[in-house]
C-alpha positions in Angstrom: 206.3 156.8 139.1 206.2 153.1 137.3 205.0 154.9 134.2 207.5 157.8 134.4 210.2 155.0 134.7 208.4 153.3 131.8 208.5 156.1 129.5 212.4 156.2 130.6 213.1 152.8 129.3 211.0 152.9 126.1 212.8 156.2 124.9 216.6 154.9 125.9 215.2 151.5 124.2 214.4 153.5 121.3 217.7 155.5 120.9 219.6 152.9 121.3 217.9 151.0 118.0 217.7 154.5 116.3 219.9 157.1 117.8 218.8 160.8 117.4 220.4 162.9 114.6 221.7 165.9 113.7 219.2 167.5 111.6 221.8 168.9 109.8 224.3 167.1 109.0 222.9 163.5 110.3 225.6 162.7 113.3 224.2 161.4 116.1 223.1 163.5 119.2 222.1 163.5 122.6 218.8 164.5 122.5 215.9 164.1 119.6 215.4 167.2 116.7 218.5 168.9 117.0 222.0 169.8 115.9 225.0 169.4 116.3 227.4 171.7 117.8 229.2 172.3 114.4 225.8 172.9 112.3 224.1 175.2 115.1 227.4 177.3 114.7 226.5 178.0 111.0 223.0 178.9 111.8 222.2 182.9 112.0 219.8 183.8 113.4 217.6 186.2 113.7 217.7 188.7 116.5 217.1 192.3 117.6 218.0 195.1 116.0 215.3 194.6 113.4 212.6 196.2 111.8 209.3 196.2 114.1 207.3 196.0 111.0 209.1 193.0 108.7 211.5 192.1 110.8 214.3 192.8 108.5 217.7 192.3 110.6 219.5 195.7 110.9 223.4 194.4 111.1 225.2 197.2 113.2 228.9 197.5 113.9 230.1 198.7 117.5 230.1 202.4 117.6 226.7 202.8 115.1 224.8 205.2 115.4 220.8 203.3 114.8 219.1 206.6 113.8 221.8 206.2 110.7 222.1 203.2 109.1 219.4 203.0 106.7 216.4 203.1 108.7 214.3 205.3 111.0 211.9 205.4 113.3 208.1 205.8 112.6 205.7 208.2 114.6 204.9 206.0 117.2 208.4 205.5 117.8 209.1 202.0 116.7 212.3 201.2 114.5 211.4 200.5 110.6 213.7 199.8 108.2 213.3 202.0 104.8 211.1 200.0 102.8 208.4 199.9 105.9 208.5 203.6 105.9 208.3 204.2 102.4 205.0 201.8 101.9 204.1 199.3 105.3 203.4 195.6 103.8 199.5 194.1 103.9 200.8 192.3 107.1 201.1 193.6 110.4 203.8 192.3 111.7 206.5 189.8 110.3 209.2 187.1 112.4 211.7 185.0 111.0 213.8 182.7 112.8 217.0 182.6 110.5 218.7 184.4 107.6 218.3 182.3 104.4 221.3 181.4 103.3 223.4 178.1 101.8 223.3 176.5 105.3 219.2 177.3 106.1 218.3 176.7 102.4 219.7 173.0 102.8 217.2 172.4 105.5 214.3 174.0 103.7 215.0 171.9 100.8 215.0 168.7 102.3 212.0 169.4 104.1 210.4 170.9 101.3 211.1 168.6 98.3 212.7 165.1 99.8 209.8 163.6 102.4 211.9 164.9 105.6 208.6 165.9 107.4 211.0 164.2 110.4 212.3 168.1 110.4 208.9 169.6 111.6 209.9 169.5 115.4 213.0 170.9 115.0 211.9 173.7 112.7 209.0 174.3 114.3 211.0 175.0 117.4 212.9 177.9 115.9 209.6 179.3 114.7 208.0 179.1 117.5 211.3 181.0 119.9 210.9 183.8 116.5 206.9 184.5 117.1 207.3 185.3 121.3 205.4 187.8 122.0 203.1 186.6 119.0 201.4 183.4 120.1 199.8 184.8 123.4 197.4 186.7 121.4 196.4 184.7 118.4 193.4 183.4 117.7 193.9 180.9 114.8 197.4 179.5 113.0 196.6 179.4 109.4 199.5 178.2 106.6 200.1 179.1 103.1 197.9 177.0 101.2 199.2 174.8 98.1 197.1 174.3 94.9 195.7 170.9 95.0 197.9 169.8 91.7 201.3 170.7 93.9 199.7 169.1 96.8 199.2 166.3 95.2 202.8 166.3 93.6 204.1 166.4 96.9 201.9 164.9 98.6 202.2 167.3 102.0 202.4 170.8 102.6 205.3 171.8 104.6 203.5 174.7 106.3 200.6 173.0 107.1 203.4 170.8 109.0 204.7 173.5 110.7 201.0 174.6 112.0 199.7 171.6 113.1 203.2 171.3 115.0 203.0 175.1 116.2 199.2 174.5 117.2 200.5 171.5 119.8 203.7 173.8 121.1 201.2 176.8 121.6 197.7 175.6 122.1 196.9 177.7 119.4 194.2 175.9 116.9 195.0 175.9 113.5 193.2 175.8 110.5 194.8 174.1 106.9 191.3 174.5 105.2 190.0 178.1 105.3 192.3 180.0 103.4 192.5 177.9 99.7 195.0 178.5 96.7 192.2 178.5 93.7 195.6 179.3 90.9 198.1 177.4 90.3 200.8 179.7 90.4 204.1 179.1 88.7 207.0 178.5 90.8 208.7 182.1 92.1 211.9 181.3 92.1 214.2 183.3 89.6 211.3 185.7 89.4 211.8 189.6 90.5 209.2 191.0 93.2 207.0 193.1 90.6 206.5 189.3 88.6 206.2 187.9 91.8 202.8 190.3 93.0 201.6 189.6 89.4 201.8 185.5 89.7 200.2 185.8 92.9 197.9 187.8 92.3 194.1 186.1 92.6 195.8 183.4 94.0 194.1 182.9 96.9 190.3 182.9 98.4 188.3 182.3 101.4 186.4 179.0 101.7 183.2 181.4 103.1 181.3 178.5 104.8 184.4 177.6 106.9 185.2 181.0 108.2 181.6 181.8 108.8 181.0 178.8 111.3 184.7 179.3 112.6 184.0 183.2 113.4 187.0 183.8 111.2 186.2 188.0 111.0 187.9 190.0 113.6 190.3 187.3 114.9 194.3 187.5 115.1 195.8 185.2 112.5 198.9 184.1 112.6 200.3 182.7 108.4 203.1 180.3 108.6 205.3 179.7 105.4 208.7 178.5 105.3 210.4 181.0 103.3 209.9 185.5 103.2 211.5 186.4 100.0 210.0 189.9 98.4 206.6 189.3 100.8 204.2 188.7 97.4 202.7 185.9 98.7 202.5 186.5 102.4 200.7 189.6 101.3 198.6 188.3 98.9 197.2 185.8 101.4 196.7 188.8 103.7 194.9 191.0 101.2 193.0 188.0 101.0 192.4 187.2 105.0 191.9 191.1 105.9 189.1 190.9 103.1 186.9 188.2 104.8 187.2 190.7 107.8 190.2 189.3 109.6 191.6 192.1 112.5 195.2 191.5 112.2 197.7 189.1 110.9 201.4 188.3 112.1 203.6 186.4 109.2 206.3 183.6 110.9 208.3 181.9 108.7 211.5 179.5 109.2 214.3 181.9 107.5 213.8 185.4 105.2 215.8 186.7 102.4 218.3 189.5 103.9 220.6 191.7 101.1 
């Protein structure tokens, strides 16, 4: 009870010397890591219909008909958008919690490029509410690795940030180490999805030791990034996990590319 009341005092103490914030547009809140009612309004997020491979969001109008709007279902049944049935990705499955857009790309930025790490909570949150149904039967967290020259550019990797966070929320372990960018890759950006496979490709590797005394082969991974674009580097860190003889890996990122 005293400590309770304790823990009460110190957090109100603590507000009232630095007030939460908006994590989008920086007005003070009521609670810590989250937004405000007019930034949550421009979020979208993602939500069924949507592709039971990739996730991709399937945008129907009342009346549709969802055996006809550009996707199908496969032979077990499940709803895949056309590019799933035409050639399934590396991954097995794919979440994302928001569209990227103008609004979500802010976010990503900040936390990506200007020392914002204060944004982990909060985008971890929305990561987290995209992967139910994922988190009760993985094994390990793993994040897209940096090459050691970009790590040390920016000092942190924001998807390591957003595993170590995820690992807390879910009591999921996670492991930053294993999987190990040995290229320095260009940055994607600009780049179509056929230059994309090719800058990516040999990108990545096992660190051997490390998955042998963490009985890495036949676990459930679950790679966190913050952005799903054309999927070259989400699969290409597959490839690499599924050849080290992991069983089955889930992708979660914050947002996805959706045209």
């Amino acid at each position: 009870m005293m400590m309770a009341f304790f823990r009460t005092a110190t957090r109100m103490g603590i507000d009232a010397i630095l007030p939460p914030r908006c994590g989008g547009c920086g007005t003070i809140t009521d609670s810590p890591h989250a937004v405000c009612a007019d930034c949550w309004a421009g979020l979208r997020f993602i939500s069924a219909p949507q592709c039971a491979c990739c996730g991709y969001p399937f945008e129907l109008d009342q009346g549709d008909d969802i055996g006809n709007v550009g996707h199908a279902h496969d032979d077990a049944g499940q709803l895949l958008c056309a590019r799933c049935l035409q050639k399934k990705p590396s991954f097995d499955l794919a979440r994302a919690a928001l569209v990227y857009d103008d609004f979500s790309r802010d976010y990503l930025l900040r936390f990506k490029h200007a020392d914002r790490g204060d944004l982990t909570p909060l985008l971890a949150r929305w990561v987290y509410q995209a992967g139910q149904g994922i988190w009760d039967h993985a094994d390990v967290i793993i994040p897209v690795p940096l090459h050691r020259r970009r790590l040390l550019a920016r000092r942190y990797n924001q998807s390591g940030l957003l595993a170590s966070r995820l690992s807390s929320m879910t009591g999921v372990p996670w492991d930053g180490l294993v999987l190990k960018r040995k290229k320095h890759t260009r940055s994607l950006g600009g780049l179509g999805p056929s230059s994309r496979k090719r800058e990516v490709g040999g990108a990545f590797e096992i660190d051997e030791n490390r998955a042998a005394r963490s009985g890495l082969s036949g676990t459930r991974v679950v790679l966190i990034d913050d952005v799903l674009t054309t999927g070259a580097t989400v699969n290409a860190c597959v490839r690499t996990l599924k050849q080290s003889g992991v069983m089955h890996v889930s992708v979660i990122t914050v947002a996805r590319v959706v045209r």
